[in-house]
C-alpha positions in Angstrom: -103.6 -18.2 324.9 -100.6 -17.4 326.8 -97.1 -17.1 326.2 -94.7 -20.2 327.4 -91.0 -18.7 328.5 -88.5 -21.0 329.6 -86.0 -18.6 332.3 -82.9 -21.2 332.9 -80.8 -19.6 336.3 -78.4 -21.1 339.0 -79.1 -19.1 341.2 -82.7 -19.8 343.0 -83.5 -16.8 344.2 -83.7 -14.8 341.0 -86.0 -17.6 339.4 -88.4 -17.4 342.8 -88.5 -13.7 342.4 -89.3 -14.3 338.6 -92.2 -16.5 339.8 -93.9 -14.6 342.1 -93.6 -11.5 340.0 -95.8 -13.3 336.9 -98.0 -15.8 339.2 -100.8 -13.4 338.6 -99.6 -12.4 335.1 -102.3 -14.1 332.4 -100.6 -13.7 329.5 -97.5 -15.5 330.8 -96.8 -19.2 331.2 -93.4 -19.3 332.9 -91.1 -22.4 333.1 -88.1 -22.1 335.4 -85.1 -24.1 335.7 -81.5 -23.8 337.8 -79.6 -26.2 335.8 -79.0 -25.9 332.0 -79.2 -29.0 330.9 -82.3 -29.7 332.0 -83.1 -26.5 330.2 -81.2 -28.3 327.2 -83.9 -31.1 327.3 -87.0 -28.9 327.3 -86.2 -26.9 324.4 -85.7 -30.0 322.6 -88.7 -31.6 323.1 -91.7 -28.9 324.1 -92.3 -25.7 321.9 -91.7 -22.1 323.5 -92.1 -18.5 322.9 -89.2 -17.4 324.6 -86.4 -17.5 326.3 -84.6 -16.2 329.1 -81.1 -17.2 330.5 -78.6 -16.3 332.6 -75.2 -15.8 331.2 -74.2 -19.1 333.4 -75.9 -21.5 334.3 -74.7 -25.0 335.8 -73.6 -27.4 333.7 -74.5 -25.9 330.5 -73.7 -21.9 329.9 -75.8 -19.6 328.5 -74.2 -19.7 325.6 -74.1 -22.9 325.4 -77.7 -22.9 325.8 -78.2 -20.1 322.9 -76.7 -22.8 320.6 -78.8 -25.0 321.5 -81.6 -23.1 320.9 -80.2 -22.7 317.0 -80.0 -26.4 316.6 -83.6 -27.0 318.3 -86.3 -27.9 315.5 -88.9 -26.4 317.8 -87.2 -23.8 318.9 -84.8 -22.4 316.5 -86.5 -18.6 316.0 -87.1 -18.0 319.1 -86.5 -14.5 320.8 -83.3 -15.0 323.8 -82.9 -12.7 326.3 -79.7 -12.9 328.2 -79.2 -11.6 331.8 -75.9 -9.9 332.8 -74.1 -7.8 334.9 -74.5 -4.5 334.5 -72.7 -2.8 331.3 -70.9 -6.6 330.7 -69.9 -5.4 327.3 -67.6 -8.5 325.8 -70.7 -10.4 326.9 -73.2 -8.8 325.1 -70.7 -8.8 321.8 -70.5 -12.7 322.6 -74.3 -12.9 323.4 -75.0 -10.6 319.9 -72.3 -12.9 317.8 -74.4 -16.3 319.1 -77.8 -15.1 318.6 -79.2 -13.3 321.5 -81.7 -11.1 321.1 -82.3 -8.8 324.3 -80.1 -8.5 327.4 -80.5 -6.9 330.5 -79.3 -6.6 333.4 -80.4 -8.8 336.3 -83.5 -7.5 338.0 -83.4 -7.1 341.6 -86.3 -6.5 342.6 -90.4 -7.8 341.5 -91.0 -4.4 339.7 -87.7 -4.8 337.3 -88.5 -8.2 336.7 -92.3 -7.2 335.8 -90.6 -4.2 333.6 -88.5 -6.9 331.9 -91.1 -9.2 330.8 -93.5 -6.5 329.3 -90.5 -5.1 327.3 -89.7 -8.7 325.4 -93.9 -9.6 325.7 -94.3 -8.4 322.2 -91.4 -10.7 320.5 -92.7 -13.7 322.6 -96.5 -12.8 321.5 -95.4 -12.7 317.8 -93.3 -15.6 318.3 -96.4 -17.9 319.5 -98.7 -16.1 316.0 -96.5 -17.7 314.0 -96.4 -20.6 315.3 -100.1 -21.0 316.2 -101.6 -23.6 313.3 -104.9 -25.3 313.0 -105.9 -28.2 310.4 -106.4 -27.6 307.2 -107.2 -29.5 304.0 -106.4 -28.7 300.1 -103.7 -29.8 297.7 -100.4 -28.1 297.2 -98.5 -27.5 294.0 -94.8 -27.9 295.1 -92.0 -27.2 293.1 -88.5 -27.4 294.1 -87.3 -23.4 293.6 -83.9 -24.5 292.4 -84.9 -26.9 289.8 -87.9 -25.2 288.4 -89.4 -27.8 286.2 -89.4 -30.6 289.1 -92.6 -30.8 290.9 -95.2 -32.7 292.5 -98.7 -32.1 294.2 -99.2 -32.8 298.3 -101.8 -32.5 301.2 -101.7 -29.8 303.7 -101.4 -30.6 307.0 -102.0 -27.8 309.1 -101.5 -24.1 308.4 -100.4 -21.0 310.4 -99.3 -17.2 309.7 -95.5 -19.0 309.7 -95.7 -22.1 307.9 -97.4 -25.1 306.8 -97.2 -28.6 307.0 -97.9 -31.5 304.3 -97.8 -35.1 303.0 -95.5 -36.6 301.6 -92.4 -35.1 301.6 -91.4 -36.6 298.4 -87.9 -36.8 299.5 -87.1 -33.0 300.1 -84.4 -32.1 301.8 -84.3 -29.7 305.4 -83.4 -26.2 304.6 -84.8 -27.1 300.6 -86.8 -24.2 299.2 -90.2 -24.6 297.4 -92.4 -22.9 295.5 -96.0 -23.4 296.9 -99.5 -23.5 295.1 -102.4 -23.8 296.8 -105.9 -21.9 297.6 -105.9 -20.0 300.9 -108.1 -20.5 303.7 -110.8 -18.3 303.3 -112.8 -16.4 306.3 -115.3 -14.0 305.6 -115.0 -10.4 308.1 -117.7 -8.0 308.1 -117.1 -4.8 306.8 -116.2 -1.7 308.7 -119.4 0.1 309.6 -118.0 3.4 307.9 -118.4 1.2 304.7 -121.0 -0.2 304.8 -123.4 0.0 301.9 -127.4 0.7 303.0 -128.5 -3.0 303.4 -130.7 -4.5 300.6 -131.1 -8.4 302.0 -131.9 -9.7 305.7 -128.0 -10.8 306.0 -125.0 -7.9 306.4 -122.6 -7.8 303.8 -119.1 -9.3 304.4 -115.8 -8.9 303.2 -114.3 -11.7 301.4 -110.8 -12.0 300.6 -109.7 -12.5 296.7 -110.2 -16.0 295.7 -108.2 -18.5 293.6 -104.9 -20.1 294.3 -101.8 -18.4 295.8 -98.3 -18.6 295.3 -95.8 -18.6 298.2 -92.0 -19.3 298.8 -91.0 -21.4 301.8 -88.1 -23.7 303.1 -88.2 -26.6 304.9 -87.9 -26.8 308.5 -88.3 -30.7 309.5 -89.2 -33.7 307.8 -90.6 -37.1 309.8 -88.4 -39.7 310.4 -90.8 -41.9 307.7 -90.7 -39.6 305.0 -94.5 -38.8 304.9 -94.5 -35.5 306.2 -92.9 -31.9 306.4 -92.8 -29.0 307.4 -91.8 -25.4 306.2 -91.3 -22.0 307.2 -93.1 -19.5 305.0 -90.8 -16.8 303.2 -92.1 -13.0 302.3 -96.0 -13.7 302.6 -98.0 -10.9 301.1 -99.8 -8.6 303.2 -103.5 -10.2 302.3 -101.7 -13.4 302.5 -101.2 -12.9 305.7 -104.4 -11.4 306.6 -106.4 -14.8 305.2 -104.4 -17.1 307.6 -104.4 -14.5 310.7 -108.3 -14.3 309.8 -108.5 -18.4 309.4 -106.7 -18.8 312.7 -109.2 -16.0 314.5 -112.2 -17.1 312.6 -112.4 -14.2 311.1 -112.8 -12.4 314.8 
């Protein structure tokens, strides 16, 4: 799957040149938009990877757009990179101070810009992991981290290597941490053929991960307008944790 970056620039050259430098690119999905309200409007309302802007743009800055970004429930973690001039250090302090993550200085020429978009493709790539989820069914203990004896017992949603979603909501709060209960996905991977013991039935042996349930911290990020669902952002998964979604996601590939 490829990675969607929104690039948000007045001027229409630069954003042509960006275009035909990743037409050919696979891993890239590039949105591109002169005026930054417009910009404003997609980051509201269709999830990216990325983001690239301009220091101005019409109508809204780029720094203006930056905040938006913060206050976009889609959006919100999102690596920014900022284009300047050349050495522009009071921007960069401003850019750093708002939330940018990268910025560089505008490319000139198709092999800058290609240079440019490998060197932030990593960010953007873990960006869309984490944000990757696919359906997924079991009950969740959830109790409310601050309160410790309050708790009550949902349905998973969906699932990915940064969050979860369930029903109800129960009338949590955004921004409300939980403590979460609730049995992995399991995948089975085969084992390493260095490892592998001398086979003893017709099937291989596989790896399975450590069953039972497992407990994970996570705040919440949205919940519906109804009340019957949310959504939260995983905090400090374990390594194997980890490793069971990114292997659920993968199927185990």
């Amino acid at each position: 799957m490829s990675v969607k970056i929104l690039m948000a620039d007045g001027d229409l050259e630069v954003l042509e040149l960006a275009k035909a430098t990743m037409s050919s690119v696979q891993w890239c999905d590039l949105v591109t938009v002169q005026d930054g309200r417009e910009a404003s409007d997609w980051l509201q309302s269709q999830k990216f990877d990325g983001l690239i802007t301009a220091d101005r743009t019409s109508d809204v800055d780029g720094f203006e757009l930056v905040q938006c970004v913060k206050h976009s429930p889609l959006n919100a973690s999102i690596p920014i990179v900022m284009l300047t001039q050349e050495n522009d250090i009071d921007t960069m302090r401003r850019g750093f101070k708002a939330g940018v993550t990268f910025f560089a200085a505008k490319p000139a020429s198709r092999e800058r810009f290609y240079r440019l978009f490998n060197a932030v493709r990593g960010a953007m790539e873990t960006e869309r992991r984490r944000h990757h989820r696919l359906p997924y069914r079991t009950s969740v203990t959830c109790t409310l981290a601050d309160e410790g004896q309050s708790h009550f017992v949902a349905e998973s949603i969906e699932i990915g290597e940064g969050g979860i979603s369930l029903r109800p909501s129960r009338g949590v709060q955004v921004g409300q941490a939980l403590e979460l209960e609730f049995v992995m996905p399991q995948v089975s991977r085969p084992l390493p053929a260095e490892s592998r013991k001398p086979r003893t039935t017709l099937f291989a042996e596989r790896e399975e991960h450590a069953l039972g349930p497992q407990k994970v911290r996570g705040t919440v990020r949205y919940v519906a307008p109804d009340g019957e669902s949310m959504g939260l952002d995983f905090l400090g998964l374990t390594p194997p944790q980890r490793q069971m979604i990114q292997d659920y996601i993968s199927g185990g590939l």
